[in-house]
N, C-alpha and C positions, 0 to 999 in steps of 0.2 A: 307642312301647311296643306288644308285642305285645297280641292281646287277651287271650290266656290269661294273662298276667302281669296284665292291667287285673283278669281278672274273679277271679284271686286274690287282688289285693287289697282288692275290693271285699269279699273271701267275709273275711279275716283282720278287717279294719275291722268290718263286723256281727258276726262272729263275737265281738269285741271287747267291744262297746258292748253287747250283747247277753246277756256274761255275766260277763265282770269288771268293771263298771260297776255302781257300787253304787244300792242303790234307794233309793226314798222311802218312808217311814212316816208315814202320818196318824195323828192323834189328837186327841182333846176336849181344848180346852182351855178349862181354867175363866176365867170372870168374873173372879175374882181376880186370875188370872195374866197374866191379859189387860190386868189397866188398872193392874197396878202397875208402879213405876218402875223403869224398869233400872235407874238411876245415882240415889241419893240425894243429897242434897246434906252429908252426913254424908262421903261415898264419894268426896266430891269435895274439899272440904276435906282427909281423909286424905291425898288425892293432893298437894296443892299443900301440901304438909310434907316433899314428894322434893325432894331437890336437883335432880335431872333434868328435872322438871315447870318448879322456880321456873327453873332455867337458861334453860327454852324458852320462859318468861313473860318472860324477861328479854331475852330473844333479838330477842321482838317487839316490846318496847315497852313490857309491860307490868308495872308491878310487884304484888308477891303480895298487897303490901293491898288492890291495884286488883280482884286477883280473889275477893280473899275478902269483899271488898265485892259483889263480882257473885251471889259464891252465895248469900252471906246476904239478898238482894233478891228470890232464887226465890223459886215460890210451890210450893208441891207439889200 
């Protein structure tokens, strides 16, 4: 490859990454938000009431009282 083809596409590549490349935003984030749970155990019980969820419990081995046993045993 010529160099002028190399050092255009180095110019097209930063030119690139440089301005249609989306940025990062910081922010505070509270104590609250920080130590509360993604996933409840509420949120997880709903889930394992899909047929798709119990299908894929079922797929591994596992049946839905086995898992509804698992959640009810969290601790929060």
């Amino acid at each position: 490859m010529s160099s002028w083809r190399r050092a255009l596409g180095v110019s097209v590549i930063c030119t690139h990454l440089a301005v249609v490349s989306p940025f990062a935003h910081a922010g505070m984030v509270s104590t609250e938000a920080a130590v509360a749970p993604a996933v409840t155990s509420a949120t997880l019980l709903r889930a394992l009431d899909r047929e798709s969820v119990q299908a894929q419990l079922l797929a591994h081995g596992v049946t839905v009282e086995q898992a509804r046993a698992r959640v009810a045993a969290l601790t929060d």
